[in-house]
Biopython code that builds the backbone (N, CA, C, O; Angstrom):
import numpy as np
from Bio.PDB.StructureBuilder import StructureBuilder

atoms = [
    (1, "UNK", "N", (-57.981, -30.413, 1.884)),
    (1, "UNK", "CA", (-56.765, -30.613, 1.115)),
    (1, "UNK", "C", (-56.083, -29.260, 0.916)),
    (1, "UNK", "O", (-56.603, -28.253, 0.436)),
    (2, "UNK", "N", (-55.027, -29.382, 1.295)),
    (2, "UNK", "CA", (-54.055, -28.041, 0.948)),
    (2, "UNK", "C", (-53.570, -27.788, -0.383)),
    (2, "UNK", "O", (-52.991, -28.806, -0.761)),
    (3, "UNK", "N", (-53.545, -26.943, -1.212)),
    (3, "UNK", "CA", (-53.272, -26.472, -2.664)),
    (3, "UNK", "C", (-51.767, -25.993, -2.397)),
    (3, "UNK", "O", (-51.512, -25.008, -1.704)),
    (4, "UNK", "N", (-50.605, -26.949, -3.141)),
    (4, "UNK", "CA", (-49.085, -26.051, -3.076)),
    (4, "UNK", "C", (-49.268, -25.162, -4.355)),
    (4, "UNK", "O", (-49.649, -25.280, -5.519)),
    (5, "UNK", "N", (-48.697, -24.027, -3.334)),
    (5, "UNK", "CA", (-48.203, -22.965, -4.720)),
    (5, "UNK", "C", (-46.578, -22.768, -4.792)),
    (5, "UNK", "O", (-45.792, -22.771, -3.844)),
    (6, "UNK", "N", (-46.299, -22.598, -6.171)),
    (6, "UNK", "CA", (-45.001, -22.291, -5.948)),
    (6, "UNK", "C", (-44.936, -21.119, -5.875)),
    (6, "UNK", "O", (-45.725, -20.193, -6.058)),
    (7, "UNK", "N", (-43.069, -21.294, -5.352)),
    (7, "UNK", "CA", (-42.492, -19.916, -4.633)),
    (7, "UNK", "C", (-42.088, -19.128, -5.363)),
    (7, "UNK", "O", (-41.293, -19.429, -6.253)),
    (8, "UNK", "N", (-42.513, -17.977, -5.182)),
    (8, "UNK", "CA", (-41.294, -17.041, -6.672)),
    (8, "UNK", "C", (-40.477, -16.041, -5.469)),
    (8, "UNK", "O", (-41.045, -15.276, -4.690)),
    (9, "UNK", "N", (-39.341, -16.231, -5.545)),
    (9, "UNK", "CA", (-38.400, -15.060, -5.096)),
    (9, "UNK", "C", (-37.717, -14.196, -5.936)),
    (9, "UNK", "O", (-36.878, -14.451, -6.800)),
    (10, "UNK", "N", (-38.206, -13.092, -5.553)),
    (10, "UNK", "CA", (-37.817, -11.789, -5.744)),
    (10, "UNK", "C", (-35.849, -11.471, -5.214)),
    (10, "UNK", "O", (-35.381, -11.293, -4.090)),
    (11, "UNK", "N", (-35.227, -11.513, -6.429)),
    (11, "UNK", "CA", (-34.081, -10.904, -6.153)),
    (11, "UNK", "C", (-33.831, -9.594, -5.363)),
    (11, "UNK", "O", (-34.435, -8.560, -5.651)),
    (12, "UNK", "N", (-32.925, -9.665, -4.360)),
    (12, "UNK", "CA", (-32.888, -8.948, -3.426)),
    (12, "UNK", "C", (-32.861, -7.507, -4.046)),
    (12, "UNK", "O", (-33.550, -6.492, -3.948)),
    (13, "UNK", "N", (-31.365, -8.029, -4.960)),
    (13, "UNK", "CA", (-30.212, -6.610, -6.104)),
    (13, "UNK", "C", (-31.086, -6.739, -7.353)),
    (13, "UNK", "O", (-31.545, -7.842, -7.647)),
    (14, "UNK", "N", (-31.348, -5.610, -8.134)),
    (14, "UNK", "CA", (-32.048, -5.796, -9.604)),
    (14, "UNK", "C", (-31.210, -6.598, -10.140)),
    (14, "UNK", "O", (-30.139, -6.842, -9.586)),
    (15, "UNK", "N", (-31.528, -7.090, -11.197)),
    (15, "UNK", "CA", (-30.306, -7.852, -12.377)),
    (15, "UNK", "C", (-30.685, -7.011, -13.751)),
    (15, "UNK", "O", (-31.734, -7.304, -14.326)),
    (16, "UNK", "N", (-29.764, -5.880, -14.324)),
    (16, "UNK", "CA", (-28.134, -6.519, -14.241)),
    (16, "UNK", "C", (-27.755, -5.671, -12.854)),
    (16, "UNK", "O", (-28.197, -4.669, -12.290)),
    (17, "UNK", "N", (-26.761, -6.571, -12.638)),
    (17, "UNK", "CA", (-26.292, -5.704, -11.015)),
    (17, "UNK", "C", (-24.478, -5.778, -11.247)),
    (17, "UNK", "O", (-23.840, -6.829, -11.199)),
    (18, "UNK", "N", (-23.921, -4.498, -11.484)),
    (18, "UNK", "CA", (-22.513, -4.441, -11.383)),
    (18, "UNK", "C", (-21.836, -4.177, -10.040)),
    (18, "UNK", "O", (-22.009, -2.995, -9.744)),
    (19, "UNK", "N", (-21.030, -4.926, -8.983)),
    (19, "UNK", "CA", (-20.411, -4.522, -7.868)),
    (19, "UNK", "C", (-19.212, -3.477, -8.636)),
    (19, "UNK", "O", (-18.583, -3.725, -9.665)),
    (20, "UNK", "N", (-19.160, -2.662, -8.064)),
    (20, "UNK", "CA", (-18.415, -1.438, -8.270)),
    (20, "UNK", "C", (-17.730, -1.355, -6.750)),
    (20, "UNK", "O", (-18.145, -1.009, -5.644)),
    (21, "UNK", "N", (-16.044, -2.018, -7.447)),
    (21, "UNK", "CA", (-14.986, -2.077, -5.938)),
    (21, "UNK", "C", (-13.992, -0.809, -6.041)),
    (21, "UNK", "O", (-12.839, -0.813, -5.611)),
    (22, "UNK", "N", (-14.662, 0.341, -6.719)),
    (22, "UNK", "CA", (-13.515, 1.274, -7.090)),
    (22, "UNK", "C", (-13.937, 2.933, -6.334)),
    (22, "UNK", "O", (-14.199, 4.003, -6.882)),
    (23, "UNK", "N", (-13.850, 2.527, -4.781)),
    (23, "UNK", "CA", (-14.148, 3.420, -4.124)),
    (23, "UNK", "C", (-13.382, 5.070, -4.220)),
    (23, "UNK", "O", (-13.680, 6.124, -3.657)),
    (24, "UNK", "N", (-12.228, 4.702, -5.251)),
    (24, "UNK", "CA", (-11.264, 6.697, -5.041)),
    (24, "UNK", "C", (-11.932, 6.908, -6.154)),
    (24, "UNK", "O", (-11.901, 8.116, -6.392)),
    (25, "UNK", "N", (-12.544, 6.303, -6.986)),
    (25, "UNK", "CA", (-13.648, 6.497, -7.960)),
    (25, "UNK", "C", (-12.534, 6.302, -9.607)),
    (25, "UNK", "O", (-12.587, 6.955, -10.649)),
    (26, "UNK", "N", (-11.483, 4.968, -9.156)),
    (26, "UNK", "CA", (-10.627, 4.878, -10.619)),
    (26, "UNK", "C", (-11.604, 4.064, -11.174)),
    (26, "UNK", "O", (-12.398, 3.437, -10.472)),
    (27, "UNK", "N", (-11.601, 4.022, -12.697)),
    (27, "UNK", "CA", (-12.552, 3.113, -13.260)),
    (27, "UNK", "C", (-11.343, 2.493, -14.113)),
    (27, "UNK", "O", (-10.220, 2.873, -14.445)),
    (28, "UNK", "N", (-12.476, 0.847, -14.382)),
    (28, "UNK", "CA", (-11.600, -0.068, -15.203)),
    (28, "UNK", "C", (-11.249, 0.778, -16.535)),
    (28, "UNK", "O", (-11.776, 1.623, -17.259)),
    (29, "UNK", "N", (-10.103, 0.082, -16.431)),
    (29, "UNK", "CA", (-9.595, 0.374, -18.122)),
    (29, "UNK", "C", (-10.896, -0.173, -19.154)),
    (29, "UNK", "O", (-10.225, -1.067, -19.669)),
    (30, "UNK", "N", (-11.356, -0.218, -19.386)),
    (30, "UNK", "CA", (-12.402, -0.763, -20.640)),
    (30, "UNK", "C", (-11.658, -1.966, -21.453)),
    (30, "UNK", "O", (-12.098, -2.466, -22.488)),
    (31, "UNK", "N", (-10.772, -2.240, -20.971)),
    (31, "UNK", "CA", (-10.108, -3.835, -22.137)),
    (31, "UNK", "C", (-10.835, -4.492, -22.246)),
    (31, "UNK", "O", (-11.487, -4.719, -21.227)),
    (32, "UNK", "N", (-11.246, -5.281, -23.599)),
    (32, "UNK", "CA", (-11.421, -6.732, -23.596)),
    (32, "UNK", "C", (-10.851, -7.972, -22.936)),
    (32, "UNK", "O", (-11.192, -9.147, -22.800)),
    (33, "UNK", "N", (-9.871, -7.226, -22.598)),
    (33, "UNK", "CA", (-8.751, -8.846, -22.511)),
    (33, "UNK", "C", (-8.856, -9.362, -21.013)),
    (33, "UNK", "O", (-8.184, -8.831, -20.129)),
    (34, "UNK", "N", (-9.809, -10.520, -20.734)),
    (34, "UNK", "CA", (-10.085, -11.141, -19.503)),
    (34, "UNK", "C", (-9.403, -10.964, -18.840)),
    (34, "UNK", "O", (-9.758, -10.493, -17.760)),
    (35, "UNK", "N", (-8.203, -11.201, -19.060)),
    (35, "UNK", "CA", (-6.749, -10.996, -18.102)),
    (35, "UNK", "C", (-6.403, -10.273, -17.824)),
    (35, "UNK", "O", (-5.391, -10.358, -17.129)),
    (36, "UNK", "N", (-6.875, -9.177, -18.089)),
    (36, "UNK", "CA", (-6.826, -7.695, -17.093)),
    (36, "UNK", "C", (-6.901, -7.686, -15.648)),
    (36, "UNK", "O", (-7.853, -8.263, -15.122)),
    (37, "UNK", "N", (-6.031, -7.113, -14.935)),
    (37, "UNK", "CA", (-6.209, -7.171, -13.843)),
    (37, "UNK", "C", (-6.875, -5.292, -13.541)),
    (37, "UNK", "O", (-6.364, -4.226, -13.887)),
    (38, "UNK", "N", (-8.159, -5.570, -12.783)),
    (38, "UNK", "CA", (-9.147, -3.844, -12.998)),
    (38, "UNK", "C", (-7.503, -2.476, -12.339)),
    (38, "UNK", "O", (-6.753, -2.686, -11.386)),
    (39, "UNK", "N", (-7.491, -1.610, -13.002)),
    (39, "UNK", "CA", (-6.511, -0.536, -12.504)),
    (39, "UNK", "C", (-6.447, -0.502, -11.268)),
    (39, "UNK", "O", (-5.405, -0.768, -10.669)),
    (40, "UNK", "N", (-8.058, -0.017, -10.409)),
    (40, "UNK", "CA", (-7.830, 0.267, -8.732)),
    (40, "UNK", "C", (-7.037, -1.179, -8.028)),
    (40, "UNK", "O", (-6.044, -1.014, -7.321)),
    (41, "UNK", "N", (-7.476, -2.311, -8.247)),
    (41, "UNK", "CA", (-7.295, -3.605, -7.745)),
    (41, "UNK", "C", (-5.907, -3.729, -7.968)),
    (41, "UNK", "O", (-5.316, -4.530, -7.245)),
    (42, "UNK", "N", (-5.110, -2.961, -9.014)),
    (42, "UNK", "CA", (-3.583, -3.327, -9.308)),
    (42, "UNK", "C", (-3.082, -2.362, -8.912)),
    (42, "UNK", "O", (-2.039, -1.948, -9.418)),
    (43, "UNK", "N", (-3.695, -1.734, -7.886)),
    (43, "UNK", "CA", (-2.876, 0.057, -7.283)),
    (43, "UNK", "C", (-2.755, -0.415, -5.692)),
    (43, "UNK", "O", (-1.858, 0.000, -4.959)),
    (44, "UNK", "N", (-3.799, -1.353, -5.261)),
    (44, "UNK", "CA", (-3.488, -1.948, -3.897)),
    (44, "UNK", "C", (-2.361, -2.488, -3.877)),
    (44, "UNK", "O", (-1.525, -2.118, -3.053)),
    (45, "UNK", "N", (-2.077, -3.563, -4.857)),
    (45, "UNK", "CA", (-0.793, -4.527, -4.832)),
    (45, "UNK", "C", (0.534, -3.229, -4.345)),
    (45, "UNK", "O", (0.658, -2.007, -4.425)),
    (46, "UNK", "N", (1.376, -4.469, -3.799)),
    (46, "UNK", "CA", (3.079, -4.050, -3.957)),
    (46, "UNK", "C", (3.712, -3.910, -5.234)),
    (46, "UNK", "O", (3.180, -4.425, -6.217)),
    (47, "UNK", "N", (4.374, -3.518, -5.298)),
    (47, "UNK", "CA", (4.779, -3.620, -6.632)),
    (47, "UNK", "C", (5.779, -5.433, -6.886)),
    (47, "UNK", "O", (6.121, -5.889, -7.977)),
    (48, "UNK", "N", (5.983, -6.010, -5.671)),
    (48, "UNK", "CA", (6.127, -7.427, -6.073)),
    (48, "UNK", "C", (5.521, -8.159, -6.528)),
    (48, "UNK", "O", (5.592, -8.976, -7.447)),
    (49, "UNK", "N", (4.385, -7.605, -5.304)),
    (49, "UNK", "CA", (3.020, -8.527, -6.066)),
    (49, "UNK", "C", (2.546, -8.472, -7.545)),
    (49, "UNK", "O", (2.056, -9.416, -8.165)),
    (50, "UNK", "N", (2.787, -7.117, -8.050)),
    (50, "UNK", "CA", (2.140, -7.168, -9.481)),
    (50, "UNK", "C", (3.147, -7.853, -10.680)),
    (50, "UNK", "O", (2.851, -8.363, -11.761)),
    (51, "UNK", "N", (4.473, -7.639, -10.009)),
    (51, "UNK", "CA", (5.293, -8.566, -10.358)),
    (51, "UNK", "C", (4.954, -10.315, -10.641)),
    (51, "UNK", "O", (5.301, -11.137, -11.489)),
    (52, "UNK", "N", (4.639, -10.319, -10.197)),
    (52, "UNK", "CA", (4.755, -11.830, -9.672)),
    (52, "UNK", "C", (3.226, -12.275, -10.138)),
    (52, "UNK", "O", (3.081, -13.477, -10.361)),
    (53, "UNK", "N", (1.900, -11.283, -10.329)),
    (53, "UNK", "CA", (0.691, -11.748, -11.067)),
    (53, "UNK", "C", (1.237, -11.607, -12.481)),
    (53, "UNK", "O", (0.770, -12.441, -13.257)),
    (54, "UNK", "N", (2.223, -10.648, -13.066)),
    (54, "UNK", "CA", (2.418, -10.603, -14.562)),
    (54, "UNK", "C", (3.047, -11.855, -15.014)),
    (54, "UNK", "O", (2.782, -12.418, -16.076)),
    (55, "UNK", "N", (4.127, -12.358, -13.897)),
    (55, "UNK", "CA", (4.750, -13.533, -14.511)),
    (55, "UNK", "C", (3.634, -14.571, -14.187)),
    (55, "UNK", "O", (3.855, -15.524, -14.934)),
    (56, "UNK", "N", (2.730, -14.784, -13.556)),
    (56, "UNK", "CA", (1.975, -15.578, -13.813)),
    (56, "UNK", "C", (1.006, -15.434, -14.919)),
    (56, "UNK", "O", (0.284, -16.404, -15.152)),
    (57, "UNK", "N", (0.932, -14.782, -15.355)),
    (57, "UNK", "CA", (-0.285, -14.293, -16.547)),
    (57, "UNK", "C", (0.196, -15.228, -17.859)),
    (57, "UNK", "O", (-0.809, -15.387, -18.552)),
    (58, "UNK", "N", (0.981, -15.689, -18.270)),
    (58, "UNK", "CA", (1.355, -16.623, -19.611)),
    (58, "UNK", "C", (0.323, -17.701, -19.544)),
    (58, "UNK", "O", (-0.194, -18.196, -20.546)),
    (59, "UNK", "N", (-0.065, -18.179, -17.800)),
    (59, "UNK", "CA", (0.079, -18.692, -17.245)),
    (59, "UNK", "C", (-1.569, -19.731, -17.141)),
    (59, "UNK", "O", (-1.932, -20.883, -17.378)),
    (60, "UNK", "N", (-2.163, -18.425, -16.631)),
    (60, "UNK", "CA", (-3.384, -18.640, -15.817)),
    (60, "UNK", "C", (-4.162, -17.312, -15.589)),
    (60, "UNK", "O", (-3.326, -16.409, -15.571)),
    (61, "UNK", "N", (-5.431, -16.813, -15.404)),
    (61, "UNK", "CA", (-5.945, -15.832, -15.478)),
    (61, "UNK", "C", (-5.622, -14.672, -14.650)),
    (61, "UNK", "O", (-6.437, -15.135, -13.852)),
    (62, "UNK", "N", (-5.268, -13.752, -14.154)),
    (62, "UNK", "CA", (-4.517, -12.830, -13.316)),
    (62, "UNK", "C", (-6.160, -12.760, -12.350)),
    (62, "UNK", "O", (-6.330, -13.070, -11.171)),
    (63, "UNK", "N", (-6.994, -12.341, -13.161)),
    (63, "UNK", "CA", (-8.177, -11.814, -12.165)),
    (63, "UNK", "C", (-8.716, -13.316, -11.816)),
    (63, "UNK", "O", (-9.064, -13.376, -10.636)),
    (64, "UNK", "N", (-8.842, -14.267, -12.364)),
    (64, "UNK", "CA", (-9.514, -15.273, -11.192)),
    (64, "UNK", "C", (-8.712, -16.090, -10.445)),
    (64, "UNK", "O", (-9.127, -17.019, -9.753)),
    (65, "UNK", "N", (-7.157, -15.640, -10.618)),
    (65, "UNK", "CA", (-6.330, -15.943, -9.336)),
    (65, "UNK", "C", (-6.414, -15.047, -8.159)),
    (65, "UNK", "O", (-6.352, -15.498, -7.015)),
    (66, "UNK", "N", (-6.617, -13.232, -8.531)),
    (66, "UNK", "CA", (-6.820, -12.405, -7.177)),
    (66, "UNK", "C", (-8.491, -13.490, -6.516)),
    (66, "UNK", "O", (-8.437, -13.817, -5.330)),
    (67, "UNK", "N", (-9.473, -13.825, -7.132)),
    (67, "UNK", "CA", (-10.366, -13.469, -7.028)),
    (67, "UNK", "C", (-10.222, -15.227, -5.534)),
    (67, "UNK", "O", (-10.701, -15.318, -4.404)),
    (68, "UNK", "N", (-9.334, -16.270, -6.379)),
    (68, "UNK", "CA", (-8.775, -17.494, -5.697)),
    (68, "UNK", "C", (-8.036, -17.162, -4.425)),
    (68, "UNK", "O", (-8.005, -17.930, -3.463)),
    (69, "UNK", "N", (-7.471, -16.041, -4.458)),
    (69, "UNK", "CA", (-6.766, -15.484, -2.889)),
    (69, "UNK", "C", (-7.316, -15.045, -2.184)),
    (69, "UNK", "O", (-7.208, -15.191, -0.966)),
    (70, "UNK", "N", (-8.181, -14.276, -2.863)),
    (70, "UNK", "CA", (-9.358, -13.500, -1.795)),
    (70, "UNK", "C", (-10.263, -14.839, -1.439)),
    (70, "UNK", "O", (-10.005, -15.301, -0.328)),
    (71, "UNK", "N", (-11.022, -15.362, -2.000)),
    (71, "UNK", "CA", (-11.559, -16.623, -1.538)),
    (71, "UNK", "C", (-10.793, -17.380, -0.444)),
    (71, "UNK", "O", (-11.264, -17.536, 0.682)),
    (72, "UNK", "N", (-9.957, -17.703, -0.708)),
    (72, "UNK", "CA", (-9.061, -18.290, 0.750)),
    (72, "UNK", "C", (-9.007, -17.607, 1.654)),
    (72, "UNK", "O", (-9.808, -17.855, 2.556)),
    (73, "UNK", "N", (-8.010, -16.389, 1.844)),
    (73, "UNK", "CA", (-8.225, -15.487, 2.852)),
    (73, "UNK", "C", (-9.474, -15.225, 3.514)),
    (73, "UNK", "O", (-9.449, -14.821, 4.676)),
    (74, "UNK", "N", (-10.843, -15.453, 2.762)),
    (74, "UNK", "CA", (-11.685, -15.209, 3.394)),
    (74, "UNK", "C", (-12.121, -16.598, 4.530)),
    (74, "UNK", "O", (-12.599, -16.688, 5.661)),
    (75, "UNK", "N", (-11.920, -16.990, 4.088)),
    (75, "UNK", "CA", (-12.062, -18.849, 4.721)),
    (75, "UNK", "C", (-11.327, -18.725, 5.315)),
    (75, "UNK", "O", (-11.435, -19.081, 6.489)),
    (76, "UNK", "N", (-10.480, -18.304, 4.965)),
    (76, "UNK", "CA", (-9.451, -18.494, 6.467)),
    (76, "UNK", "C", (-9.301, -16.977, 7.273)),
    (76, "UNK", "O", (-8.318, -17.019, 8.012)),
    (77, "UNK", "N", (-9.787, -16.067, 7.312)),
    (77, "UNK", "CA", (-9.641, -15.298, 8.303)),
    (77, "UNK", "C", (-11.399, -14.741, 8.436)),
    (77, "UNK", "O", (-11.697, -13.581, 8.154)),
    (78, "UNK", "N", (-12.340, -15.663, 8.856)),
    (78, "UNK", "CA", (-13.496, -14.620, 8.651)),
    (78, "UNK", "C", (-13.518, -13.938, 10.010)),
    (78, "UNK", "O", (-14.453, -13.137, 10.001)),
    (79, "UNK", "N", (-12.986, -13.923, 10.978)),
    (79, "UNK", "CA", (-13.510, -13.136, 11.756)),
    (79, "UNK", "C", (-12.600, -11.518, 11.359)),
    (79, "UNK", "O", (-13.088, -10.452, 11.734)),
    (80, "UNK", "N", (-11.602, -11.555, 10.771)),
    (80, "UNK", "CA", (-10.954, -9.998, 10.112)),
    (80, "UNK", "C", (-11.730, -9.524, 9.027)),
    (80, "UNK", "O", (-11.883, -8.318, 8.833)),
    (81, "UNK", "N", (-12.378, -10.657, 8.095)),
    (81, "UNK", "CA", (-13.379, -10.026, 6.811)),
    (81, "UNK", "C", (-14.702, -9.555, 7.577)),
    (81, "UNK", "O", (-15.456, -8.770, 7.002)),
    (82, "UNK", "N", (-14.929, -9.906, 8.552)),
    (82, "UNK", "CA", (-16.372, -9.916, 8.767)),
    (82, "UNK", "C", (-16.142, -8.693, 9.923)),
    (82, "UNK", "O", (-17.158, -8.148, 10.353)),
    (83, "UNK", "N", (-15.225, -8.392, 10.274)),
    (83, "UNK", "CA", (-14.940, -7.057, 11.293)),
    (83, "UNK", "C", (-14.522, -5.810, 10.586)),
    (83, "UNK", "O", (-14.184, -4.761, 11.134)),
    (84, "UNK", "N", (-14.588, -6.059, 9.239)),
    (84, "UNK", "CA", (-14.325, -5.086, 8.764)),
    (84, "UNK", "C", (-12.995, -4.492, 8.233)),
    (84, "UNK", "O", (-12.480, -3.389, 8.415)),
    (85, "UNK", "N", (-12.678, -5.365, 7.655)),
    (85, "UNK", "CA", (-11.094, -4.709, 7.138)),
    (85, "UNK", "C", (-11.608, -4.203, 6.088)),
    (85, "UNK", "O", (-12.827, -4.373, 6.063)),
    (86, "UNK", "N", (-11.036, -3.438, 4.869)),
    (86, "UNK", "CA", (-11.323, -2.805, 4.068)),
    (86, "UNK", "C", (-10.469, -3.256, 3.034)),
    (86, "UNK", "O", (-9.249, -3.109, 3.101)),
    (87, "UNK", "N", (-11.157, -3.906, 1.890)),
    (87, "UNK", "CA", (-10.950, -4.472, 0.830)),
    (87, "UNK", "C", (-9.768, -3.992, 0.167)),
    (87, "UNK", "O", (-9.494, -4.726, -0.782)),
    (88, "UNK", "N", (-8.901, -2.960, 0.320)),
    (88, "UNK", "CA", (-7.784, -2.769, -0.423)),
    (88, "UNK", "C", (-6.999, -3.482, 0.584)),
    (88, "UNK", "O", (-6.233, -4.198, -0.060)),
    (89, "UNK", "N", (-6.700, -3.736, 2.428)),
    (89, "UNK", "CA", (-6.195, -4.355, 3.213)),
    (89, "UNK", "C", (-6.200, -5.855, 2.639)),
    (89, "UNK", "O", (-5.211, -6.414, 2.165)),
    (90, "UNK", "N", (-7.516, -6.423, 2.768)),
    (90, "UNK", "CA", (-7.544, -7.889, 2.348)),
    (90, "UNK", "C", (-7.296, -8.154, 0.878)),
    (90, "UNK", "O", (-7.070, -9.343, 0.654)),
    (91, "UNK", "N", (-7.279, -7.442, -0.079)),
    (91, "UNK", "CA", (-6.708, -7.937, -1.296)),
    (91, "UNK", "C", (-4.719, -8.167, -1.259)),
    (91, "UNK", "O", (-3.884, -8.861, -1.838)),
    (92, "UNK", "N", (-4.745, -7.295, -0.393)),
    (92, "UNK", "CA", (-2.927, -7.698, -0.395)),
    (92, "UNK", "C", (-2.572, -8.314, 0.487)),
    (92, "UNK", "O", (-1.399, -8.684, 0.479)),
    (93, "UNK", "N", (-3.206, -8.576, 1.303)),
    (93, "UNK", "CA", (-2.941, -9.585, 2.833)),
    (93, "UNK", "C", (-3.134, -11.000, 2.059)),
    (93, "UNK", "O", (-2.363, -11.954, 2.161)),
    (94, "UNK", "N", (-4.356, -10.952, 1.233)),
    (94, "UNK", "CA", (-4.815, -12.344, 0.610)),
    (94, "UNK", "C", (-3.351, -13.057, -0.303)),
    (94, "UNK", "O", (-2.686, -14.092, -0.343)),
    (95, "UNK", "N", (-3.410, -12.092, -0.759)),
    (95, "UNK", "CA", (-2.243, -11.894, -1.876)),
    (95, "UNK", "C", (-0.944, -12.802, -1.379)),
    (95, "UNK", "O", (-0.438, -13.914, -1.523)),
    (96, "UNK", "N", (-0.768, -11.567, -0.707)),
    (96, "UNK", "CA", (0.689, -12.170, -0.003)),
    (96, "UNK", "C", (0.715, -13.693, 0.603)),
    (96, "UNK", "O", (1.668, -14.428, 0.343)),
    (97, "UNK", "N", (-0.378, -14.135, 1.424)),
    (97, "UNK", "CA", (-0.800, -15.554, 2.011)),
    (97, "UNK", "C", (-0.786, -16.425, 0.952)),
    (97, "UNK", "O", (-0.189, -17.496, 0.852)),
    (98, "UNK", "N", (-1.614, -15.774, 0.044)),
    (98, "UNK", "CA", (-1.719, -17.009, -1.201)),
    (98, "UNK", "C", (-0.134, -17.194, -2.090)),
    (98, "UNK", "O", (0.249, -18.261, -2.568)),
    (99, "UNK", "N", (0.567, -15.983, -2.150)),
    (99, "UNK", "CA", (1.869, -16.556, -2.653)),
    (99, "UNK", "C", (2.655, -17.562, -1.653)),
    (99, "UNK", "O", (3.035, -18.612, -2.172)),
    (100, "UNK", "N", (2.905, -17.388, -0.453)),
    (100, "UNK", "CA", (3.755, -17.680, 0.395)),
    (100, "UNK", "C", (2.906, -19.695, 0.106)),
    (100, "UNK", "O", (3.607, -20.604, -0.338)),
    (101, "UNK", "N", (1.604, -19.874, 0.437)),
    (101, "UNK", "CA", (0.809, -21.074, 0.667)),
    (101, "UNK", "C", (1.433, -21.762, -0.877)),
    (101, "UNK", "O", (1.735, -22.937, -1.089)),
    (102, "UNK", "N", (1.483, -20.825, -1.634)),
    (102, "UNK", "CA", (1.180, -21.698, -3.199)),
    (102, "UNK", "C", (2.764, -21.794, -4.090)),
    (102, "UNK", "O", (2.955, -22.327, -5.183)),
    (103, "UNK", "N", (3.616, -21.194, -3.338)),
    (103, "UNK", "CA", (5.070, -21.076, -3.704)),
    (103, "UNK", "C", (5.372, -21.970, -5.050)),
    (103, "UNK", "O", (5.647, -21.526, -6.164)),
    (104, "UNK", "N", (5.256, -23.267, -4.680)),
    (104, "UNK", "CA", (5.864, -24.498, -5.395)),
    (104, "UNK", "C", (4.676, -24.961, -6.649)),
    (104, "UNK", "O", (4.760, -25.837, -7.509)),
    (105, "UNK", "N", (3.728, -24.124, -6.388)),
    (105, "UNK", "CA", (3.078, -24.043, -7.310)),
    (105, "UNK", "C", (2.883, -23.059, -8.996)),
    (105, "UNK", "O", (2.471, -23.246, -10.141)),
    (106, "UNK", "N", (3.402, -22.148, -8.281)),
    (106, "UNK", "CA", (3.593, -21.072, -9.353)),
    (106, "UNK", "C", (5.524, -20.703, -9.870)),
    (106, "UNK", "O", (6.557, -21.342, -9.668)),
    (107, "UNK", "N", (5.261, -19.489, -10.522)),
    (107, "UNK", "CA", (6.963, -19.225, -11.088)),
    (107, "UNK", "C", (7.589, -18.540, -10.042)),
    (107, "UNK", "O", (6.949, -17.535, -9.733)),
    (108, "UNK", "N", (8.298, -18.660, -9.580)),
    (108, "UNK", "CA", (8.478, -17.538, -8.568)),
    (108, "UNK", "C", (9.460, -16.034, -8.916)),
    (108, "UNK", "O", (10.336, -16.127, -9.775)),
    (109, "UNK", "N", (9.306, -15.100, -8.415)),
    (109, "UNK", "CA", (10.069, -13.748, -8.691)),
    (109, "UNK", "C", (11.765, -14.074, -8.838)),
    (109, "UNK", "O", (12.002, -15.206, -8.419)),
    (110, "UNK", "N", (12.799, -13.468, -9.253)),
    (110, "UNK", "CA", (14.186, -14.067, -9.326)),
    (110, "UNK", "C", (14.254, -13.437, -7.579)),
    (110, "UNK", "O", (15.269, -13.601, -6.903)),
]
sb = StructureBuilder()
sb.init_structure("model")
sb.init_model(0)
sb.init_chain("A")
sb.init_seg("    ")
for serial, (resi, resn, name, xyz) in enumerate(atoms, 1):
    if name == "N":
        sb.init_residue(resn, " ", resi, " ")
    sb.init_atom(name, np.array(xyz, "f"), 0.0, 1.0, " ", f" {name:<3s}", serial, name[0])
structure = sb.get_structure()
């Protein structure tokens, strides 16, 4: 008769584990306020784009809408995420796709 043991897996990353996306080495503002969008992440944008996340902010969360564009973009372009574009590229490429896709959904710029 065979004895099951259970499995214990060992996390790959320790926990707590912070991803740190702020490679020129800007750090977040320290806000409380969820709706912060992090400084480096709002230095990629155009300045339309940040436009156009502020008027959405009354709205809906600024950071888990970048976080909703980047998710798409990635689904939809993995062979450019997975070749290596560099995350300040795909946050505004995402960006831009996800406004143009979601137009009639959101406020739009005058």
């Amino acid at each position: 008769m065979v004895q099951e043991r259970e499995a214990t897996f060992v996390p790959a990353v320790p926990r707590p584990f912070q991803l740190n996306m702020n490679p020129d080495g800007l750090t977040s503002n320290g806000s409380d306020d969820p709706n912060q969008v992090d400084p480096w992440v709002q230095a990629q944008l155009s300045n339309d784009q940040v436009r156009w996340l502020k008027m959405q902010g009354g709205a809906v969360n600024q950071p888990e809408l970048l976080k909703n564009a980047l998710a798409e973009w990635v689904v939809r372009h993995p062979e450019d995420w997975f070749r290596g574009t560099r995350l300040s590229d795909a946050i505004r490429s995402s960006l831009t796709e996800f406004i143009d896709r979601h137009k009639d959904e959101f406020l739009a710029l005058d």
